[in-house]
VMD Tcl script that builds the backbone (N, CA, C; Angstrom):
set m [mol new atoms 447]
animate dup $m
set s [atomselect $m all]
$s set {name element resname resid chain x y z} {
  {N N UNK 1 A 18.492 -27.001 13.865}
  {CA C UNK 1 A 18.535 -25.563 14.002}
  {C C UNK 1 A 18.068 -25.209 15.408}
  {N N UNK 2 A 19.197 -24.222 16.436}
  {CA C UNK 2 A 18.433 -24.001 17.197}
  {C C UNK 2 A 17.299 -22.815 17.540}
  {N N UNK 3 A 17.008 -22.402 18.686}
  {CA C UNK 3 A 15.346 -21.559 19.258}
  {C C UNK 3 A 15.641 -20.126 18.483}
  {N N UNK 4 A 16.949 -19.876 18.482}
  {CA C UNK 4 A 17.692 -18.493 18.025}
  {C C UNK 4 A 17.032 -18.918 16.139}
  {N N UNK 5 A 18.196 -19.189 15.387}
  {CA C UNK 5 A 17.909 -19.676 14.445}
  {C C UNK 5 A 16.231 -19.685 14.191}
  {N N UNK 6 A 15.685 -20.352 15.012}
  {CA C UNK 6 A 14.721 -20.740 14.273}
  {C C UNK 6 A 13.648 -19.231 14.102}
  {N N UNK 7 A 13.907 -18.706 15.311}
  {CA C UNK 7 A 13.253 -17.414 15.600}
  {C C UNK 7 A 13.514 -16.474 14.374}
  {N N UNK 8 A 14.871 -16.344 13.967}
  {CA C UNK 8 A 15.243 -15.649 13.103}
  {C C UNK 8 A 14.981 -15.648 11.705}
  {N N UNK 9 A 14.658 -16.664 11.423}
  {CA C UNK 9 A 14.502 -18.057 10.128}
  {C C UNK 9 A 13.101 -17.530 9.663}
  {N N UNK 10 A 11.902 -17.073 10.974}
  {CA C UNK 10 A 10.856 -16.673 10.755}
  {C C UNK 10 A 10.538 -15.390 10.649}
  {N N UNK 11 A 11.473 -14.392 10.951}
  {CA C UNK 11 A 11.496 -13.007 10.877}
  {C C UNK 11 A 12.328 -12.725 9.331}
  {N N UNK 12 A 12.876 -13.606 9.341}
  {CA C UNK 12 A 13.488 -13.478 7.400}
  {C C UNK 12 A 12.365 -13.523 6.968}
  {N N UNK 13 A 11.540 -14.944 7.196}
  {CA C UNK 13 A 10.289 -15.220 6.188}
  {C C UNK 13 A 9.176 -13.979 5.819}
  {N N UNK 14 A 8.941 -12.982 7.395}
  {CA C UNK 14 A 8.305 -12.318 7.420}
  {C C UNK 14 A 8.577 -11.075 6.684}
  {N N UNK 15 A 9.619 -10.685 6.972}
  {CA C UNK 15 A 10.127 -9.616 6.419}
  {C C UNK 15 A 10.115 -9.641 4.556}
  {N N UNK 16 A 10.963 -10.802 4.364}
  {CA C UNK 16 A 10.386 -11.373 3.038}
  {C C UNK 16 A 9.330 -11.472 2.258}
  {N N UNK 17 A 8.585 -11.821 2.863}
  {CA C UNK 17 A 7.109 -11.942 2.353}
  {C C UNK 17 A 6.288 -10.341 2.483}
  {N N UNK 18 A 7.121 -9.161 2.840}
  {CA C UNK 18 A 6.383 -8.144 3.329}
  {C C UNK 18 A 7.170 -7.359 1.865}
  {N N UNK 19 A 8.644 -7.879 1.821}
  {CA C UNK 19 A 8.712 -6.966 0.736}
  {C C UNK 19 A 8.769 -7.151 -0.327}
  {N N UNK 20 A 8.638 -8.787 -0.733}
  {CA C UNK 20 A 8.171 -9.222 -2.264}
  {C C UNK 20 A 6.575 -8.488 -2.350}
  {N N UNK 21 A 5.727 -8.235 -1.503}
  {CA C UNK 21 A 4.394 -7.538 -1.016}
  {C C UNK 21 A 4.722 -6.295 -2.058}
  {N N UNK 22 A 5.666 -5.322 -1.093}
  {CA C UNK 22 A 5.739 -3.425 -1.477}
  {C C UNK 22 A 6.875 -3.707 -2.850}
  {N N UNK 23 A 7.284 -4.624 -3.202}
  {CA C UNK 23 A 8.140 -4.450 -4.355}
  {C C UNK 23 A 7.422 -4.680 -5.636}
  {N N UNK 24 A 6.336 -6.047 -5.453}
  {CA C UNK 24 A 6.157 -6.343 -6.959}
  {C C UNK 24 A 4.306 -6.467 -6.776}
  {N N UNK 25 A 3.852 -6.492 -5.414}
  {CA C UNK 25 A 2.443 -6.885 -5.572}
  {C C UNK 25 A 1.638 -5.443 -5.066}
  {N N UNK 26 A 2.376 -4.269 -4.596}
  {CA C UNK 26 A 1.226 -3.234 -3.446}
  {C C UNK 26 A 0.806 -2.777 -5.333}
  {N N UNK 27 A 1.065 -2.579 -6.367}
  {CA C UNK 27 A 0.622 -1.734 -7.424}
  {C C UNK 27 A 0.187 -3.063 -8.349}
  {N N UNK 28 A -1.234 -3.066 -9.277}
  {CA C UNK 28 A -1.077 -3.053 -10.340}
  {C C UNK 28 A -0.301 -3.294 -11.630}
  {N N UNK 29 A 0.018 -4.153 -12.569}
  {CA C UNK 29 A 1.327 -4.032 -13.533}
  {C C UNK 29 A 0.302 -3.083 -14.347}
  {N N UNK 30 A 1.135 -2.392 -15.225}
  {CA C UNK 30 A 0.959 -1.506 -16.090}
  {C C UNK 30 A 0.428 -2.324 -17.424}
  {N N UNK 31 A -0.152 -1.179 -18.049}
  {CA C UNK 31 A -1.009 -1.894 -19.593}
  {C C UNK 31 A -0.404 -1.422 -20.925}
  {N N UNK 32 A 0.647 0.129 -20.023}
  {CA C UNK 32 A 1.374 0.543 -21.375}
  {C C UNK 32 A 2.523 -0.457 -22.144}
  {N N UNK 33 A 2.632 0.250 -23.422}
  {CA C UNK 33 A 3.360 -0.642 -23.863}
  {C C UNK 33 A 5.026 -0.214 -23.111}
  {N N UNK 34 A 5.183 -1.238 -23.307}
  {CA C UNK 34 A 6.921 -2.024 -22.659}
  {C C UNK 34 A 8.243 -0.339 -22.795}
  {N N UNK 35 A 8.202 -0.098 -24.380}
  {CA C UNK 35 A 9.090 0.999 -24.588}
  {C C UNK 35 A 8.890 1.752 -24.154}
  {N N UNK 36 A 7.015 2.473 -23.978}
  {CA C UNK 36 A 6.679 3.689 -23.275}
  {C C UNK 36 A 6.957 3.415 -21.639}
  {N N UNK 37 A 6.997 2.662 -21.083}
  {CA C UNK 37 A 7.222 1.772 -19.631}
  {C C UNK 37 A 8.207 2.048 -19.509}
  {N N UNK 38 A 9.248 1.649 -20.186}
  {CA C UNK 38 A 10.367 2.167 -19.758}
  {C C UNK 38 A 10.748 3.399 -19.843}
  {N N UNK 39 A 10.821 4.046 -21.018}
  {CA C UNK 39 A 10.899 5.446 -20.713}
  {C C UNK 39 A 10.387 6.711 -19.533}
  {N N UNK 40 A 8.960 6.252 -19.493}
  {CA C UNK 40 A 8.199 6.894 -18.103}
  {C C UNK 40 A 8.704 6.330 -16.684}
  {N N UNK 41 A 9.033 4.965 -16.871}
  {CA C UNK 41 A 9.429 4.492 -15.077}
  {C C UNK 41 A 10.823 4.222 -15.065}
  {N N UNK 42 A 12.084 4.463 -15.776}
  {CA C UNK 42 A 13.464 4.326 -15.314}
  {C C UNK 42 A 14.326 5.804 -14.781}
  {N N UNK 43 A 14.824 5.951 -13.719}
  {CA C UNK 43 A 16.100 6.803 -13.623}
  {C C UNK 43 A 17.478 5.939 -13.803}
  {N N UNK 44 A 18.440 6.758 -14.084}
  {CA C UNK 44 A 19.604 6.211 -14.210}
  {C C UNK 44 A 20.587 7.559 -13.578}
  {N N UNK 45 A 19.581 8.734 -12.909}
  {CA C UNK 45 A 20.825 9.666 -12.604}
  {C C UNK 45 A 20.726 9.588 -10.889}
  {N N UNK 46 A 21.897 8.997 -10.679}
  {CA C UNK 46 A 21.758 9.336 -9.275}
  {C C UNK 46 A 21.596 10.850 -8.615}
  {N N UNK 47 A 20.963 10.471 -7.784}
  {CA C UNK 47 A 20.209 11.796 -6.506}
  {C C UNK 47 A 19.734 12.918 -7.795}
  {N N UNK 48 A 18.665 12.279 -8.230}
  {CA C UNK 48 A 18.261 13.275 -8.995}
  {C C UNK 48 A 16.810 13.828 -8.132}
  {N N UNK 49 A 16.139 12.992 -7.550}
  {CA C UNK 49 A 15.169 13.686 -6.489}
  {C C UNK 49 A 15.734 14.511 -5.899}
  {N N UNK 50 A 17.219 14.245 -5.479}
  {CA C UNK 50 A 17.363 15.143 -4.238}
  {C C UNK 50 A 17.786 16.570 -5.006}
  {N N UNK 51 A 18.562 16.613 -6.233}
  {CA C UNK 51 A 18.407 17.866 -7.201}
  {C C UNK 51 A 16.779 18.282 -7.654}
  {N N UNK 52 A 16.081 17.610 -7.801}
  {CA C UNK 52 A 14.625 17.951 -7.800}
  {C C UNK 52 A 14.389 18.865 -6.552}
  {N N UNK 53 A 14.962 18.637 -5.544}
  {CA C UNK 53 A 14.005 18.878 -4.652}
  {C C UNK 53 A 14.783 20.166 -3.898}
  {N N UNK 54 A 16.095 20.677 -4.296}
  {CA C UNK 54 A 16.966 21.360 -4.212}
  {C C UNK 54 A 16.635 22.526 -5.230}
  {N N UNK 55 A 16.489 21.878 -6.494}
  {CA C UNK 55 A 15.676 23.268 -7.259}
  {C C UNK 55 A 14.574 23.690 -7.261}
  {N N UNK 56 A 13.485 23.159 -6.662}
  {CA C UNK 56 A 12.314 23.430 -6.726}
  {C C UNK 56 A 12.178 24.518 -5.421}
  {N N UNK 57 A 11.777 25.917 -6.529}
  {CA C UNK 57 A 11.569 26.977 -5.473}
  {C C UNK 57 A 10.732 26.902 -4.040}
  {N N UNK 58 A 9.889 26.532 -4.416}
  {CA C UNK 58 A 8.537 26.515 -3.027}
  {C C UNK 58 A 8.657 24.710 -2.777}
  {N N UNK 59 A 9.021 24.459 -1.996}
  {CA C UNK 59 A 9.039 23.532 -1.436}
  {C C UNK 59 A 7.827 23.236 -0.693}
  {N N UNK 60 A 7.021 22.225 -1.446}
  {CA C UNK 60 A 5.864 21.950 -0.553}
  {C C UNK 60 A 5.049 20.763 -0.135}
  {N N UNK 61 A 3.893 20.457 0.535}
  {CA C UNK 61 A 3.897 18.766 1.361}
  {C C UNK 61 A 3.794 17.992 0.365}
  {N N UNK 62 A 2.889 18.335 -1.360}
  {CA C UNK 62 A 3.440 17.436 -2.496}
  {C C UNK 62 A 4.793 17.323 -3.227}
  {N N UNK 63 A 5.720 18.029 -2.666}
  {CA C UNK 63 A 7.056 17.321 -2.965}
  {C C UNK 63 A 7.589 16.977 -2.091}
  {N N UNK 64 A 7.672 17.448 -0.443}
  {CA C UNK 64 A 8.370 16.723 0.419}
  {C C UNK 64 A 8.016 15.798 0.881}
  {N N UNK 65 A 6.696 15.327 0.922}
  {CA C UNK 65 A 6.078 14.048 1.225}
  {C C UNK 65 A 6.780 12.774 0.580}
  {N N UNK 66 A 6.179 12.635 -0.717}
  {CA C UNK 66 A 7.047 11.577 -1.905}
  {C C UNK 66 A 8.365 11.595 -1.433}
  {N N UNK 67 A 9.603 12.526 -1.643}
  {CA C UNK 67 A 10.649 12.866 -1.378}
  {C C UNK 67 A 11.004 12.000 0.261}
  {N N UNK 68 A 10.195 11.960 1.175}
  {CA C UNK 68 A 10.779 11.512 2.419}
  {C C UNK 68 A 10.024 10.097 2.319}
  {N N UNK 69 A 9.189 9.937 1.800}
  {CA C UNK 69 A 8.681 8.642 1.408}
  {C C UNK 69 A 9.518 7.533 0.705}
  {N N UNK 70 A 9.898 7.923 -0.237}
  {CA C UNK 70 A 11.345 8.033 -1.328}
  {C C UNK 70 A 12.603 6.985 -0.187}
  {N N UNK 71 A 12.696 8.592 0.381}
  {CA C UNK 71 A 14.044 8.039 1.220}
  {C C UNK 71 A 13.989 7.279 2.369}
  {N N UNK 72 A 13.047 7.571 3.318}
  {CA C UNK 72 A 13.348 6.834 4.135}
  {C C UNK 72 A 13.184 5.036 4.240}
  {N N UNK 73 A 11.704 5.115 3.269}
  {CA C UNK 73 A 10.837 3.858 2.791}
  {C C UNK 73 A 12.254 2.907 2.046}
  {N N UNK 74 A 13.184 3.713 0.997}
  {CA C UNK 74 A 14.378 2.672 0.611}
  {C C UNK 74 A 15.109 2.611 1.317}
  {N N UNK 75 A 15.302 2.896 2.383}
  {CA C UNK 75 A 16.272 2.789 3.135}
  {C C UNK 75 A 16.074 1.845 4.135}
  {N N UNK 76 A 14.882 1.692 5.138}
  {CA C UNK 76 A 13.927 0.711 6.216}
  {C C UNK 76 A 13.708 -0.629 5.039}
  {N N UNK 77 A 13.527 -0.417 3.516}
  {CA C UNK 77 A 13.533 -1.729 3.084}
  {C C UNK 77 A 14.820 -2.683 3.619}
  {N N UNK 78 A 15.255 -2.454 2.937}
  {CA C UNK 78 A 16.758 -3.081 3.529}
  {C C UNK 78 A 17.097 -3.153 4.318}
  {N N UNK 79 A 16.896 -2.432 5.833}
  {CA C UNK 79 A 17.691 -2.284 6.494}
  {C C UNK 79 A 17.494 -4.139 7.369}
  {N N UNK 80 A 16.463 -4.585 7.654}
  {CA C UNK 80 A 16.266 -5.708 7.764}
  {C C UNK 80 A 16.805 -6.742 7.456}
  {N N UNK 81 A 17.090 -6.687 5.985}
  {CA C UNK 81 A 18.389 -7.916 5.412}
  {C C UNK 81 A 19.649 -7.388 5.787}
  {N N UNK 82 A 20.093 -6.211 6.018}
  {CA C UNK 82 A 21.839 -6.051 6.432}
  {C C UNK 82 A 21.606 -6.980 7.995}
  {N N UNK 83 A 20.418 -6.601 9.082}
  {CA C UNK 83 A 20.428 -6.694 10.051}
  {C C UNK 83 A 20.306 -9.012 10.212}
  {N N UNK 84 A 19.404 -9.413 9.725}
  {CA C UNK 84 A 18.689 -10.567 9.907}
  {C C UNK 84 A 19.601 -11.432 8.902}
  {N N UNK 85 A 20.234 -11.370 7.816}
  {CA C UNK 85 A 21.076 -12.094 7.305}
  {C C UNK 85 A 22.061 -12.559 7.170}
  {N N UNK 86 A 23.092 -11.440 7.500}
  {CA C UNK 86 A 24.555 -12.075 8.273}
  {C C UNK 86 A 24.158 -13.231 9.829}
  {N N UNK 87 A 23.028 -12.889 10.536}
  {CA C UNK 87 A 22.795 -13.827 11.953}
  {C C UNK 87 A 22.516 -14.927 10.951}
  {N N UNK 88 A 22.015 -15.456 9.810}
  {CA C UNK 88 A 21.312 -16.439 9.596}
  {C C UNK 88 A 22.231 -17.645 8.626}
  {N N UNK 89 A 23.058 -16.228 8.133}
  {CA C UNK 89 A 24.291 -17.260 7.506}
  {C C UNK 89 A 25.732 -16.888 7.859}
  {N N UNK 90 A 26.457 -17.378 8.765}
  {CA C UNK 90 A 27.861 -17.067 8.789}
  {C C UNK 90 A 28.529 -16.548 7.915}
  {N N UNK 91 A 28.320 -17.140 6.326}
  {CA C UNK 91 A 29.279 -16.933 5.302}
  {C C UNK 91 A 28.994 -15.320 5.155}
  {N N UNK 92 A 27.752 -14.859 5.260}
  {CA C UNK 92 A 27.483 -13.061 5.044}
  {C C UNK 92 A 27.909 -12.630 6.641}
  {N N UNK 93 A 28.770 -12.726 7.239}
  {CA C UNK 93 A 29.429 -12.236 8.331}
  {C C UNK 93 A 30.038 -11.026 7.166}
  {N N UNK 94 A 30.813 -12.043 6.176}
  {CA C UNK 94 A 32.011 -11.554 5.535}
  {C C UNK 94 A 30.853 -10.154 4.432}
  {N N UNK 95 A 32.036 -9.015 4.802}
  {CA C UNK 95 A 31.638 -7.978 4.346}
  {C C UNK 95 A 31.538 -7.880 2.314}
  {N N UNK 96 A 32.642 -8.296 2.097}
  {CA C UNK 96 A 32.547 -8.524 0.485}
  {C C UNK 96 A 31.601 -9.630 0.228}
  {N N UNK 97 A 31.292 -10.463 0.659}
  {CA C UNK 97 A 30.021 -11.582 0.249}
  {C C UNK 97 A 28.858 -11.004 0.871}
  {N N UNK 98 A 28.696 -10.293 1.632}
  {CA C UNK 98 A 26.887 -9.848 2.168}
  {C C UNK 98 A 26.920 -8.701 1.385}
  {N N UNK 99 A 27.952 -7.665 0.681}
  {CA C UNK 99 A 27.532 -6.357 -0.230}
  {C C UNK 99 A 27.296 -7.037 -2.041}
  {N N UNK 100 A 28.680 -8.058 -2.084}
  {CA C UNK 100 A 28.236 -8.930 -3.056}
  {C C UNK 100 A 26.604 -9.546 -3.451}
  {N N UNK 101 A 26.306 -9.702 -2.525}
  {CA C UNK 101 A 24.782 -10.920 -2.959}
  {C C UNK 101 A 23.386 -9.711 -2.337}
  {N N UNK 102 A 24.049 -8.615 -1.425}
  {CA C UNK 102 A 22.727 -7.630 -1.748}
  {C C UNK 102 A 22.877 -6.803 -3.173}
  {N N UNK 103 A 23.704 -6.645 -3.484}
  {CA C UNK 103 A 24.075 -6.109 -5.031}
  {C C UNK 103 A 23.265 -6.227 -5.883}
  {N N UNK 104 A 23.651 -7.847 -5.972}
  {CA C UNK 104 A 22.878 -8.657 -6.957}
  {C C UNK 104 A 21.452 -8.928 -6.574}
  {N N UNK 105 A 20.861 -8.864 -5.705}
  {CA C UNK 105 A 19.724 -8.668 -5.169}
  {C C UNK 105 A 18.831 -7.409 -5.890}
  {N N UNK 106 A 19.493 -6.560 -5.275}
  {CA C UNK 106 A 18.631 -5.502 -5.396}
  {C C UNK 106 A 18.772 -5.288 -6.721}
  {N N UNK 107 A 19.740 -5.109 -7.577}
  {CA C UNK 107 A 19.952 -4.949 -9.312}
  {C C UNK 107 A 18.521 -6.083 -9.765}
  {N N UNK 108 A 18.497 -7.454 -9.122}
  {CA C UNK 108 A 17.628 -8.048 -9.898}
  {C C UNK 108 A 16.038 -7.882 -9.564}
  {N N UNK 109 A 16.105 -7.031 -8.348}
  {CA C UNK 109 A 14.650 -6.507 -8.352}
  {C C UNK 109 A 14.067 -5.338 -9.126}
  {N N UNK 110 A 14.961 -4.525 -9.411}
  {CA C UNK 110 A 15.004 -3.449 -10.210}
  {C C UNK 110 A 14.632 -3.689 -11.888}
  {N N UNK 111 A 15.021 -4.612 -12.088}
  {CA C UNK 111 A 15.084 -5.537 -13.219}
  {C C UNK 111 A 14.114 -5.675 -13.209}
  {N N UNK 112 A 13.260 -6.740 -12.135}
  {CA C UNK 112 A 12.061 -7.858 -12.112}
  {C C UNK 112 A 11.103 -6.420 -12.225}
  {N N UNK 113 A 11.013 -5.261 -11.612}
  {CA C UNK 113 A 10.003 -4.464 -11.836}
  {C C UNK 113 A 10.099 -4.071 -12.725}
  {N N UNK 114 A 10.842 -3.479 -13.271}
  {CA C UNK 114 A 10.690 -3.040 -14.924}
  {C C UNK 114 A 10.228 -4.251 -15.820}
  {N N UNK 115 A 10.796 -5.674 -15.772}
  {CA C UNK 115 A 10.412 -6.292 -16.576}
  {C C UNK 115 A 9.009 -6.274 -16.680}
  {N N UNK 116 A 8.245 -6.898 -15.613}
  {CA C UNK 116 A 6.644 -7.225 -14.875}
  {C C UNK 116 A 5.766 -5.858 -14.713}
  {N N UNK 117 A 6.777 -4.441 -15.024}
  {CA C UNK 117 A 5.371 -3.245 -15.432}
  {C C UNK 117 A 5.261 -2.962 -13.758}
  {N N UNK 118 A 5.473 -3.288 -12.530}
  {CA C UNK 118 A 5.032 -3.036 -11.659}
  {C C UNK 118 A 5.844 -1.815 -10.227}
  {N N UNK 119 A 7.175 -1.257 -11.325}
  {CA C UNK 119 A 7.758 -0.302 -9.873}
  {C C UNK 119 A 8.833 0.681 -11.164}
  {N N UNK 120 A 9.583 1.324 -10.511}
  {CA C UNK 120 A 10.491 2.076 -11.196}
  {C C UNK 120 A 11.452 1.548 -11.010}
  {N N UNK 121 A 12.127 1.329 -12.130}
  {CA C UNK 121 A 13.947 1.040 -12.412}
  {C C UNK 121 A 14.530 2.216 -12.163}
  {N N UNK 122 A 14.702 2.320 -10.644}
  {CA C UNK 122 A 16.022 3.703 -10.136}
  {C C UNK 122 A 17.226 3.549 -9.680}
  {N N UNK 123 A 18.275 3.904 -9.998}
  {CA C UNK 123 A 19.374 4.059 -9.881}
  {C C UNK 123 A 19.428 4.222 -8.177}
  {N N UNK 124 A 18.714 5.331 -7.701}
  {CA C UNK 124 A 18.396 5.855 -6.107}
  {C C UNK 124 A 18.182 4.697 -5.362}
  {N N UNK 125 A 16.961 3.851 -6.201}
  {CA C UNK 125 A 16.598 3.130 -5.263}
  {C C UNK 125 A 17.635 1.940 -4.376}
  {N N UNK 126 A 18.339 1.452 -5.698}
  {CA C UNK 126 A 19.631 0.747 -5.500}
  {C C UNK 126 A 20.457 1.542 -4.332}
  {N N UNK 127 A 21.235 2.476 -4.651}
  {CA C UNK 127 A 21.894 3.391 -3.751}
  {C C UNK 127 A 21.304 3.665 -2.486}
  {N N UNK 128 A 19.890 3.844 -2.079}
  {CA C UNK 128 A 18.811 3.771 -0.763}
  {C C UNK 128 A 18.839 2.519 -0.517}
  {N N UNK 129 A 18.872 1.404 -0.882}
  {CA C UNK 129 A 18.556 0.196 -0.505}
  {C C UNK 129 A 19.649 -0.702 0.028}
  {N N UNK 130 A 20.844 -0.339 -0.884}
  {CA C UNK 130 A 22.467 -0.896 -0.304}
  {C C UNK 130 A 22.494 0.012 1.022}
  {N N UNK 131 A 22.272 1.340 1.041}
  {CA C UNK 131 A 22.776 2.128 2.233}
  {C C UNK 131 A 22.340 1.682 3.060}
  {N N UNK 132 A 20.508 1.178 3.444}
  {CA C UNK 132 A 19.756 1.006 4.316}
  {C C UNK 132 A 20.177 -0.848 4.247}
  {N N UNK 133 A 20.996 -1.799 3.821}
  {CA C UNK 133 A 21.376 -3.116 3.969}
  {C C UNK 133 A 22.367 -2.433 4.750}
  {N N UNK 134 A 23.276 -1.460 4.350}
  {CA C UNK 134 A 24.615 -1.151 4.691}
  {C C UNK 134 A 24.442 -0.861 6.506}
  {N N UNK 135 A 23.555 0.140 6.773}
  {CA C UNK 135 A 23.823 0.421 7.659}
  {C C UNK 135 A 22.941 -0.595 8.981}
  {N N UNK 136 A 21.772 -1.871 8.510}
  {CA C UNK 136 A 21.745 -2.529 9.430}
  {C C UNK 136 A 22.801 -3.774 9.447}
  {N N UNK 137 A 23.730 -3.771 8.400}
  {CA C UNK 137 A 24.744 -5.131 8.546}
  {C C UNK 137 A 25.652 -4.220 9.619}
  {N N UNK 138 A 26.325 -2.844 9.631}
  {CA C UNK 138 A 27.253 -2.101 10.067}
  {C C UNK 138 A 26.440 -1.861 11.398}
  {N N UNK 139 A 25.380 -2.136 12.254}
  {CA C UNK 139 A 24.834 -1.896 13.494}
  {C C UNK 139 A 24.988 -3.661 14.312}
  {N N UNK 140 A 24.503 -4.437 13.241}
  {CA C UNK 140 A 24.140 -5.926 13.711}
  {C C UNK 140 A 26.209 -6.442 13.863}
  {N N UNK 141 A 27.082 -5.841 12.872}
  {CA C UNK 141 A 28.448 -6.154 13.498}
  {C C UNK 141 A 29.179 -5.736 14.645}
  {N N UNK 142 A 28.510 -4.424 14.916}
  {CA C UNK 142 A 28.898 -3.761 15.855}
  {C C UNK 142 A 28.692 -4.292 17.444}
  {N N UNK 143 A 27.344 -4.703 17.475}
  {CA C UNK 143 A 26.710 -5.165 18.332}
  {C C UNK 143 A 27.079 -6.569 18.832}
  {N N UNK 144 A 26.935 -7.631 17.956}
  {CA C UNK 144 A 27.558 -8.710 17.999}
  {C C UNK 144 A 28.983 -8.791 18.449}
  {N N UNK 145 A 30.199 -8.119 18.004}
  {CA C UNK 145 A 31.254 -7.724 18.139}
  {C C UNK 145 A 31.746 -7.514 19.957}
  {N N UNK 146 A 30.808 -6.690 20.131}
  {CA C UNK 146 A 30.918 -6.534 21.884}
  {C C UNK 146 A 30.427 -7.467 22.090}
  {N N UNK 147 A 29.139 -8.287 21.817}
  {CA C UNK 147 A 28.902 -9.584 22.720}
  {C C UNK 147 A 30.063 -10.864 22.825}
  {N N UNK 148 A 30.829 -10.430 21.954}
  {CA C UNK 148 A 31.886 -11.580 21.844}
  {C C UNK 148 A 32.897 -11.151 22.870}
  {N N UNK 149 A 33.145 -9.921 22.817}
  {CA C UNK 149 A 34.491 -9.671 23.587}
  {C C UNK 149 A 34.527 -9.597 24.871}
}
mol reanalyze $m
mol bondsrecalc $m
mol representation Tube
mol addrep $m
């Protein structure tokens, strides 16, 4: 592997290790039981914060805070693997195999927190998290692209 590679190899690790961190270890698992768990920590309606936050008359720093916390925080998760993972494997150059295997990624973290009591099963978060893969794979092709030509 070369100096590139290897450099990169360690900024996966890091990045990695930062968000198995904010995904399954920054909270506590929960003590409620499993059915009440799920009911209290799943969405399944997309942009329902952002209808939250659209109806809510007085808009104020305890809802827009969370709310930009929300969005921008799922979005900077990811954006790191769109950016650092196509460089690390050729085969995620290809656009249907790097949306393919963040897919399945992020669905099975969503999963792993609900299972383990420790985050919310959101629909958003998925949708924030592909966008924010989406748009550092769609900066890191762009870029690369001119260095070739």
């Amino acid at each position: 592997m070369g100096k590139k590679k290897t450099i990169l190899a360690a900024a996966f690790a890091v990045y990695l290790a930062a968000a198995v961190y904010l995904l399954f270890m920054r909270h506590a698992a929960s003590d409620m039981l499993f059915s009440e768990y799920v009911r209290q920590n799943t969405n399944f309606i997309p942009f329902f914060s952002f209808y939250v936050l659209y109806t809510t008359p007085y808009i104020s720093y305890r809802v827009l805070v969370p709310f930009c916390v929300n969005l921008f925080g799922n979005l900077a998760l990811f954006f790191p693997w769109g950016v650092l993972l196509p460089m690390l494997d050729k085969r995620l150059k290809n656009a249907k195999s790097f949306f393919l295997l963040t897919a399945c990624v992020i669905i099975a973290v969503e999963l792993l927190q609900l299972v383990f009591k420790v985050g919310i099963c959101d629909v958003e978060d998925f949708i924030l998290n592909m966008l924010g893969a989406a748009i550092g794979y769609i900066i890191t092709r762009i870029l690369t692209q001119k260095k070739t030509d």
